[in-house]
C-alpha positions, 0 to 999 in steps of 0.5 A: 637707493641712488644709483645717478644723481637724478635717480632717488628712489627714497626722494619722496620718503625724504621730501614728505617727512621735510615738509610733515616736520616743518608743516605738521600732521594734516597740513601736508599732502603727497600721492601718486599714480593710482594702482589702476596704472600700475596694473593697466600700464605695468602688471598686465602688460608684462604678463602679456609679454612673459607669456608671449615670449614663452609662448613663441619658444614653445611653438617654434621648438615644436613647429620646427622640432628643436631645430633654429631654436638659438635662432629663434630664442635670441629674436625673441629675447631681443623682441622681449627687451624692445617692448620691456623698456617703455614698461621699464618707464611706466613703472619709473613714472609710477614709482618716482612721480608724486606731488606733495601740497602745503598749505603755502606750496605744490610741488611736483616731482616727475622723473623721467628714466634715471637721467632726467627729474624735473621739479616744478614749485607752485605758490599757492597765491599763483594757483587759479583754479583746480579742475578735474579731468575724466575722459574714458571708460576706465577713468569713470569705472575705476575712479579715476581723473587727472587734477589740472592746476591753473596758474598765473605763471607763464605758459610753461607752468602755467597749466600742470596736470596730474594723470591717473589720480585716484578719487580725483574729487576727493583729492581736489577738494582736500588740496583746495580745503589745505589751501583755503581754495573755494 
């Protein structure tokens, strides 16, 4: 669905098949965030703040009898849609945050909200290292890390990160064995 010009749910279907054509089958790579995001960052706190927001109803409907109950579900629907945005853009980051790799190329797609997509374009020759990063006890539990990428470029690019990968070895050592990294 494209609802903006830089909003294109169907931008990584499209993007991997582009390159699958052009690269064939084993040659090229594309993942996203791990499910452990989407439970940490979107299920569980929308469950905490439905059950929240039926909870205040609840207690201030009994509490004051039915009475301010307009009052007190208008503050209450207006609290629910305050902390609902930024859940709103974790499941954006989720969803429509990838990376594609080619044994030539790496591409990163980040979309931030409807009205903002930044794709950044890496040569594999200009890639220097691939490194690993784990810092927390979720991270270690889960399998869990963020890939960073060192490059030649420029200190815009020169450093892209990659958060919340699943099996971050793994991934590393497929990317680096698809680019004929050591």
């Amino acid at each position: 669905m494209k609802i903006f010009s830089n909003f294109d749910t169907e931008i990584r279907r499209r993007t991997y098949q582009e390159h699958l054509n052009q690269y064939g089958v084993g040659n090229v790579l594309c993942f996203g965030r791990s499910k452990l995001y989407w439970f940490l960052k979107i299920f569980f706190p929308m469950v905490f703040l439905t059950v929240g927001y039926f909870g205040v109803l609840y207690l201030f409907y009994y509490l004051l009898d039915g009475d301010y109950f307009w009052y007190i579900f208008l503050v209450d629907t207006i609290l629910m849609i305050f902390f609902i945005i930024p859940i709103i853009g974790k499941y954006f980051d989720y969803k429509l945050d990838f990376i594609i790799v080619t044994p030539d190329f790496l591409i990163m797609y980040n979309q931030t909200w409807i009205f903002s997509k930044k794709v950044v374009t890496i040569n594999e020759k200009s890639i220097k290292t691939i490194s690993i990063e784990r810092s927390g006890f979720l991270y270690s539990v889960f399998n869990n890390g963020d890939i960073v990428f060192l490059s030649e470029w420029d200190v815009v690019h020169g450093e892209i990160t990659l958060k919340w990968i699943p099996k971050p070895e793994k991934r590393r050592d497929e990317i680096a064995q698809l680019m004929n990294k050591d």
